[in-house]
DRENDRENSE-945789 format. One record per residue: residue in one letter; x, y, z of N, C-alpha, C, O, CB in turn; residue number from 1. Coordinates in Angstrom, 2 decimals. Atoms other than C-alpha are relative to their C-alpha. Glycine has a CB too. Example, Ala and Ser with C-alpha at 12.3 -4.5 7.8 and 13.67 -1.06 7.14 Angstrom:
2
("A",(0.89,-1.19,0.00),(12.30,-4.50,7.80),(0.90,1.20,0.00),(1.94,1.18,0.66),(-0.99,0.03,1.25),1) ("S",(-0.82,-1.19,-0.06),(13.67,-1.06,7.14),(-0.77,1.09,0.73),(-0.26,2.20,0.90),(0.41,0.46,-1.42),2) 
END
This chain:
64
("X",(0.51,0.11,-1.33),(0.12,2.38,-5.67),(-0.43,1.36,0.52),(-1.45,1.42,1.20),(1.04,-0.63,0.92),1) ("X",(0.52,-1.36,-0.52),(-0.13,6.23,-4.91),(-1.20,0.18,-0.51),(-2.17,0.39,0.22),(0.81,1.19,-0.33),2) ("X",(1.02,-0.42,0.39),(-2.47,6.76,-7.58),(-1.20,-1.11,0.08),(-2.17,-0.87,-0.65),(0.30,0.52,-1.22),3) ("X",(0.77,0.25,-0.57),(-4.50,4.23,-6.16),(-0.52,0.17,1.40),(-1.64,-0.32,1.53),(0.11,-0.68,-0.28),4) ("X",(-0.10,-0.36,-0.98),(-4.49,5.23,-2.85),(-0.78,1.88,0.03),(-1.81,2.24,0.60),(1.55,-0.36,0.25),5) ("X",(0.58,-1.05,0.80),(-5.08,8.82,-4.29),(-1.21,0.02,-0.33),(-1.94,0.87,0.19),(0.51,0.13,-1.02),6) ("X",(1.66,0.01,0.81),(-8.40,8.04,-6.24),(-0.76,-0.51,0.80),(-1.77,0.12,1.09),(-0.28,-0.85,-1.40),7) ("X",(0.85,0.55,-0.94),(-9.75,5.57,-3.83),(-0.28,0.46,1.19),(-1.37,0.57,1.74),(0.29,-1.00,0.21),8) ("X",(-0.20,-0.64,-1.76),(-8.49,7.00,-0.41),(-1.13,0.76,0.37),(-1.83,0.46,1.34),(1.37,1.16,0.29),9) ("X",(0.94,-1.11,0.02),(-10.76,9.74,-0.72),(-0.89,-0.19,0.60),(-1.17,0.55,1.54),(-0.45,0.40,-1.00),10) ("X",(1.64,0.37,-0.08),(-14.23,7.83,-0.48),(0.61,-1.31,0.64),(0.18,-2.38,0.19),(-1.20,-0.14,-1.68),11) ("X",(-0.29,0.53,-1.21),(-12.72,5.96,2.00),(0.47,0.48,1.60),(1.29,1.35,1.92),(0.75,-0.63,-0.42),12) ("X",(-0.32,-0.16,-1.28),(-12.68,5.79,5.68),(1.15,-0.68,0.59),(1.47,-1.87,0.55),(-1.00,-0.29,0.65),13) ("X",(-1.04,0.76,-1.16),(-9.85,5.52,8.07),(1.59,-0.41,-0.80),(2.65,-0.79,-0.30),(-0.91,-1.77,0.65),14) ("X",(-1.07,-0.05,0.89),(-7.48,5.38,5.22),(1.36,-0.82,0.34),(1.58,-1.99,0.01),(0.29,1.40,-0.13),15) ("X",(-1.39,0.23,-0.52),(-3.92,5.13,6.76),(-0.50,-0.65,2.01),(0.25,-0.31,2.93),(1.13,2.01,-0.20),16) ("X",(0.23,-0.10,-0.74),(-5.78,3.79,9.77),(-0.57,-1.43,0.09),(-0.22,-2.10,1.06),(-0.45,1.05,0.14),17) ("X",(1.04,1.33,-0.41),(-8.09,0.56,9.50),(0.96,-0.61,-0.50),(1.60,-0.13,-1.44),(-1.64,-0.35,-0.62),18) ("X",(-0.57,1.01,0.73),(-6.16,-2.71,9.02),(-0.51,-1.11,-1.21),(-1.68,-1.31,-1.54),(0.36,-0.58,0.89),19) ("X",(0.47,0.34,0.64),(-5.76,-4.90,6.53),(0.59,-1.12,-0.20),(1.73,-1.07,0.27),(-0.22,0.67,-0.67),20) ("X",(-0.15,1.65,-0.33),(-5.25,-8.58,6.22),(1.41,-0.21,-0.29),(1.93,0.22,-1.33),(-1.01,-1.13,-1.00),21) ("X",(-1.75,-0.14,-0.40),(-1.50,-9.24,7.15),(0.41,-0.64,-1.20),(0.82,0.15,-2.06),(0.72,-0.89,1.56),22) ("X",(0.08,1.40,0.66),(-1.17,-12.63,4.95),(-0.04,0.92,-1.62),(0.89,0.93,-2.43),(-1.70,-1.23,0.58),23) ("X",(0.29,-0.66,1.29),(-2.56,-10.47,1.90),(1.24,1.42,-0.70),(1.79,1.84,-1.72),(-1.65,0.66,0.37),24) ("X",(-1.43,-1.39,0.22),(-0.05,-7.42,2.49),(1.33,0.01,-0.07),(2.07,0.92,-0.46),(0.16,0.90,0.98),25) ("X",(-0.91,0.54,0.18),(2.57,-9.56,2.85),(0.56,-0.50,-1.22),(1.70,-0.37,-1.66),(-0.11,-0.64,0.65),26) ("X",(-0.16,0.38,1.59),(2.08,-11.15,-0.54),(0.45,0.78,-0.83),(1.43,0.57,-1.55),(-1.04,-0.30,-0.62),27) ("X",(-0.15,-1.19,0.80),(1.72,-7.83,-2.14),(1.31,0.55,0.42),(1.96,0.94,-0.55),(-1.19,1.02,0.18),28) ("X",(-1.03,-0.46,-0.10),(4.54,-6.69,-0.73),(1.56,-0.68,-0.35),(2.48,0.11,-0.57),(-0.20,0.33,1.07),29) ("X",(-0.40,0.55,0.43),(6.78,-9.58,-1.56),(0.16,0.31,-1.64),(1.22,0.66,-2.18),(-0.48,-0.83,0.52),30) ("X",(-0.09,-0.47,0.90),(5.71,-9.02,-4.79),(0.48,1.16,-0.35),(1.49,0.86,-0.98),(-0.71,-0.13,-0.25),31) ("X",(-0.41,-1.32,-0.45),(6.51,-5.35,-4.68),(1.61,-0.32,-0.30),(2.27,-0.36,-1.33),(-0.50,0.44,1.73),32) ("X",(-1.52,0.54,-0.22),(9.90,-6.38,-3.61),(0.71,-0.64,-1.02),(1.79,-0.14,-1.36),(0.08,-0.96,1.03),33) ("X",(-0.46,0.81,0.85),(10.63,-8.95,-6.10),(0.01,0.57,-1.36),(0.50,-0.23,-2.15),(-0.68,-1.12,0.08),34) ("X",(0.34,-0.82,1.62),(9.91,-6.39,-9.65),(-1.19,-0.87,-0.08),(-1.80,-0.51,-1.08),(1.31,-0.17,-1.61),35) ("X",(1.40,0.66,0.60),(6.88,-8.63,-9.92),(-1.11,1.11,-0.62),(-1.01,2.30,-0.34),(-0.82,-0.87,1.32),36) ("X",(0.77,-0.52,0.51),(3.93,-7.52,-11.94),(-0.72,-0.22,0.88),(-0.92,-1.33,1.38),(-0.24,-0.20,-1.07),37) ("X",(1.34,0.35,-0.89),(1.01,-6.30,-9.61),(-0.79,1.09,-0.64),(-0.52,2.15,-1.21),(0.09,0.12,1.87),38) ("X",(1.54,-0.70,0.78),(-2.62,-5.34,-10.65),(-0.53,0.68,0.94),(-1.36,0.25,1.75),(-1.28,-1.06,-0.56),39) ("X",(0.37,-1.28,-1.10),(-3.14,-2.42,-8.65),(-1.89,0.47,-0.09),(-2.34,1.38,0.60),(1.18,1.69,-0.63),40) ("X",(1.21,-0.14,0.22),(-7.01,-2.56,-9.84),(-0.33,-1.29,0.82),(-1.49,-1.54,1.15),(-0.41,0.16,-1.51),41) ("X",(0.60,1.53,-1.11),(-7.35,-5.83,-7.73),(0.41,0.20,1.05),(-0.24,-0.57,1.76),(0.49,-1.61,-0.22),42) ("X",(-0.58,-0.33,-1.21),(-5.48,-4.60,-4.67),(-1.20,0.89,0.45),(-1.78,1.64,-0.34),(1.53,0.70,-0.10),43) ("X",(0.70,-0.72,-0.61),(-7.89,-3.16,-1.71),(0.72,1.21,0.37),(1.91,1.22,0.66),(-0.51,-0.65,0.95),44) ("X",(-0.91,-1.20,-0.56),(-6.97,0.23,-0.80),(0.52,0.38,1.19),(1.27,1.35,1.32),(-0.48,0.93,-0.16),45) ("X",(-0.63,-0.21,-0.64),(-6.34,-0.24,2.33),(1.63,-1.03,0.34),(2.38,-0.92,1.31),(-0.94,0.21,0.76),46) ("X",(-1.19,0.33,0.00),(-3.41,-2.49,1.55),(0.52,1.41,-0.61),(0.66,2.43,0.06),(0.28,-1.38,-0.75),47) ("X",(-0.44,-1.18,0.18),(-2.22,0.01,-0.42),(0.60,0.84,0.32),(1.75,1.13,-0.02),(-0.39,0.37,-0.07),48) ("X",(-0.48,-0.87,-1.26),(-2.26,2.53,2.30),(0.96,-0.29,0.52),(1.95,0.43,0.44),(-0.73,0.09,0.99),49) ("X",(-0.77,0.54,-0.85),(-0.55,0.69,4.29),(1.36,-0.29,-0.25),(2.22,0.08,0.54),(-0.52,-0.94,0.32),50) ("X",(-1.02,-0.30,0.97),(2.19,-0.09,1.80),(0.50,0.93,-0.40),(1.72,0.89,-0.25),(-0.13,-0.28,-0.80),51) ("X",(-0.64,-1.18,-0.14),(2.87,3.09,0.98),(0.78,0.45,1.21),(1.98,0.70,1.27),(-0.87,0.81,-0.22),52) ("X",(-0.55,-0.63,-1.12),(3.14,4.24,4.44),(1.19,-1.03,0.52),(2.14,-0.41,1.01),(-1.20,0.29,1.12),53) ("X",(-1.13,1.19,-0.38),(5.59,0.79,5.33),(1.25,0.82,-0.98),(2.20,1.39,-0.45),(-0.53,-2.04,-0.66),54) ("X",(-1.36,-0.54,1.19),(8.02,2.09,2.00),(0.12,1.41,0.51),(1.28,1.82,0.48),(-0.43,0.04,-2.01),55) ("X",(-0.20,-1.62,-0.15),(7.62,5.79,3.02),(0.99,-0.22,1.57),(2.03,0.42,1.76),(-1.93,1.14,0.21),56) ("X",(-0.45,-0.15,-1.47),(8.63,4.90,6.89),(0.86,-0.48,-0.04),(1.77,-0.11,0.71),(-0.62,-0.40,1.06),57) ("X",(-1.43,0.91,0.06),(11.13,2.40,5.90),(1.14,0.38,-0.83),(2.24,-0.17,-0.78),(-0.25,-1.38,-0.50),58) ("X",(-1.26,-0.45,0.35),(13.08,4.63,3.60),(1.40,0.19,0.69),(1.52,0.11,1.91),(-0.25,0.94,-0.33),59) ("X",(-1.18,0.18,-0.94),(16.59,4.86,4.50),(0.45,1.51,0.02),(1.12,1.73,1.03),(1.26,-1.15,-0.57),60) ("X",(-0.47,-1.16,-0.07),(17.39,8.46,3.93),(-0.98,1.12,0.56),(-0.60,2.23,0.92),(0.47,0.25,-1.23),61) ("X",(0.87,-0.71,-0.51),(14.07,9.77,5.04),(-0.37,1.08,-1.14),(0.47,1.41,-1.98),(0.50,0.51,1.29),62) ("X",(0.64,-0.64,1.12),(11.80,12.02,2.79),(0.02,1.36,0.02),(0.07,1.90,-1.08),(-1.28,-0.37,-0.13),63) ("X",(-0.31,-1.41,-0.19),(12.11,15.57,4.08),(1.36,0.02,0.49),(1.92,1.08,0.75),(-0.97,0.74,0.95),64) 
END
């Protein structure tokens, strides 16, 4: 997920900023959750984003 977020983010706008279809991010994230296998070449990047930043904010010990 980073290194999609990473490669794509770039040549994208609004990044960590434009939404992205709830229903869809939910799935992915379920999955996520569950060890499921996800195809990170079929995921839009701004799920992605968004995912990241949800796991980064929702850590429990905090990152710095």
């Amino acid at each position: 997920m980073l290194e999609k977020v990473a490669v794509e983010g770039v040549s994208s706008l609004m990044i960590f900023r434009k939404s992205a279809s709830a229903k869809t991010k939910k799935t992915y994230k379920h999955k996520l959750d569950s060890n499921h296998t996800v195809d990170f070449r079929e995921m839009n990047v701004h799920i992605a984003a968004q995912l990241l930043k949800e796991y980064l904010r929702d850590y429990p010990d905090g990152i710095i």
